[in-house]
C-alpha positions in Angstrom: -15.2 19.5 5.6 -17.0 16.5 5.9 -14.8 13.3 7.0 -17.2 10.7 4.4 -16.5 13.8 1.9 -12.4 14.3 2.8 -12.2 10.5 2.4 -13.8 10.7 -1.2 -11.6 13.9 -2.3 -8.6 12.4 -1.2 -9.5 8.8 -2.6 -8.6 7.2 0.0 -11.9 5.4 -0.5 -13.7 5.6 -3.7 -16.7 6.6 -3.5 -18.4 8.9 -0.5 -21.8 6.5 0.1 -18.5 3.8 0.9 -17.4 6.0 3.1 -20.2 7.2 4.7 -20.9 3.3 5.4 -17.5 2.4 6.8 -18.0 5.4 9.5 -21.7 4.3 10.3 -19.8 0.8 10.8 -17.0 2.3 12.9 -14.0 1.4 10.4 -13.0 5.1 10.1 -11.4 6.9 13.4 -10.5 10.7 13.9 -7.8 11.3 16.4 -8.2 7.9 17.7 -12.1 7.8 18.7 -14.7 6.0 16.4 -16.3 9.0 13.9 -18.9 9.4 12.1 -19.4 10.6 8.5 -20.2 13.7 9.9 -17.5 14.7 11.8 -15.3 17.8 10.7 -11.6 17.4 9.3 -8.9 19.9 9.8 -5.3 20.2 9.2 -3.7 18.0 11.5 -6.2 15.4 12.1 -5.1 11.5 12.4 -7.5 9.6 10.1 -7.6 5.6 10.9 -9.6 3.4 8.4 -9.9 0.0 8.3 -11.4 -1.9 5.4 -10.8 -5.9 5.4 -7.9 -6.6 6.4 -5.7 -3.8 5.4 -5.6 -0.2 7.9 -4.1 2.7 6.9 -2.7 5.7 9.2 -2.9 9.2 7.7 -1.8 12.8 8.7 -4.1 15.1 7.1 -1.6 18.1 5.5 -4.5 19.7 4.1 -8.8 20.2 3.3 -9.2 20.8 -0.5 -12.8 21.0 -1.2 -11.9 19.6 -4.6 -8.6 17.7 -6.1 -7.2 16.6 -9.3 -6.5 12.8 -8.9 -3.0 14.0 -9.1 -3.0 16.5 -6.4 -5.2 14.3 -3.9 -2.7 12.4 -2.3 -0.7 15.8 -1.6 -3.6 16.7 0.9 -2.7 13.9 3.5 0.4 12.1 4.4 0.3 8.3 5.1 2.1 7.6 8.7 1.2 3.6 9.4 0.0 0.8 7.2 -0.6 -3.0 8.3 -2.1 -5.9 6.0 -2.7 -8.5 8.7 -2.5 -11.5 7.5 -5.6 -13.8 8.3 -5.2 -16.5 11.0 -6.2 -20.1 10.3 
C-alpha cells in the first residue's frame, strides 16, 4: 500500500492530500530515509512523521486496505513520541 494512503487509513494524519504533502515536504520517513508518498509499506516498516513540533515513531503491525476508526490504531504500534518544546 501506498505510505500517503497507510497514513490516511491508519489516521495517523487525516486526510491523504495532508499526507501526501508532508512526504513531498520530507516530514514522513520509512525506515529512517526521507519517503515519498509513493513509497510502499509493509509489515514491519518504521514510519517517522513530523508535523510542527510533535514526531511520532511507529511500528507498522499490519496493511489494511480499509479500517474501522476503531480497528486503525490496531494496524501500527507507536514506539517513540517527542513534543519539543519551542526555544526562545
Amino acid at each position: 500500500m501506498r505510505l500517503d494512503k497507510y497514513l490516511k487509513v491508519t489516521r495517523l494524519i487525516k486526510r491523504r492530500t495532508v499526507a501526501n504533502e508532508a512526504c513531498d515536504a520530507g516530514r514522513v520517513t520509512l525506515n529512517g530515509k526521507v519517503a515519498r508518498a509513493s513509497a510502499e509499506v509493509k509489515a514491519g516498516d518504521e514510519i517517522g512523521i513530523t508535523l510542527g513540533t510533535k514526531t511520532v515513531t511507529v511500528r507498522v503491525l499490519s496493511v489494511n486496505e480499509y479500517a474501522s476508526k476503531e480497528n486503525a490504531a490496531d494496524q501500527y504500534t507507536v514506539i517513540g513520541q517527542t513534543d519539543a518544546a519551542p526555544s526562545v
